[in-house]
N, C-alpha and C positions, 0 to 999 in steps of 0.2 A: 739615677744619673747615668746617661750611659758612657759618659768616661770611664766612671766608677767601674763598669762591665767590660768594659774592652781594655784597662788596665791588669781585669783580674784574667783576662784571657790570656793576654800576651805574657805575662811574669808567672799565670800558673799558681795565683794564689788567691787568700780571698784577704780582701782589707776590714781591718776593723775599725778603723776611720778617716778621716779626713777631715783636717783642717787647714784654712785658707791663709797664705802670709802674707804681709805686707812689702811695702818694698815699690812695687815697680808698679809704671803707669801704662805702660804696653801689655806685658803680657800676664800670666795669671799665673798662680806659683801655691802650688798646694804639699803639705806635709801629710806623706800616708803613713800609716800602722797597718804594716800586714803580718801572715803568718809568715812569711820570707824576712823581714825586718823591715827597715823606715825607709822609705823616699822620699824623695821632693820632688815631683812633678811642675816640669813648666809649662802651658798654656799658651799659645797665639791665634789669629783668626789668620790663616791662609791666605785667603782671597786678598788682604787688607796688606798683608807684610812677608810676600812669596817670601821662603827660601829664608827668612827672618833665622832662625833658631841652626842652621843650617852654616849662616855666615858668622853668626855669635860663637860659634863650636868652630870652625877655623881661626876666628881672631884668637880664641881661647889656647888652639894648640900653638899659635905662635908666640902667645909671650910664655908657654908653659917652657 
C-alpha cells in the first residue's frame, strides 16, 4: 500500500498494522500501530472534495 510507505516516511516509523474504521461515508479513516504509538489516519479523494479535511480542521478549531 503506498499510504502505508509515505506514512512511515513522513512520522519516521514503521507500522505494524493497519485497521480500517467505520463511521463515515466520505472519507476513509484507518487505525495504525506503529513503533511511535497508534493513530488514526483520515483519507479523502482531493480531486472530489478540494480543501475537504482542510475546512473540517477550521470548523474543528472553532468550536474547540
Amino acid at each position: 500500500m503506498i499510504v502505508k510507505r509515505i506514512i512511515e516516511q513522513r512520522l519516521s516509523t514503521t507500522i505494524f498494522s493497519i485497521s480500517r474504521l467505520s463511521g463515515g461515508d466520505i472519507n476513509s479513516v484507518y487505525f495504525l500501530k506503529t513503533a511511535k504509538g497508534n493513530f488514526v489516519v483520515k483519507l479523502n479523494d482531493k480531486e472530489k472534495y478540494p480543501n475537504m479535511l482542510q475546512k473540517e480542521a477550521k470548523g474543528l478549531e472553532l468550536l474547540g
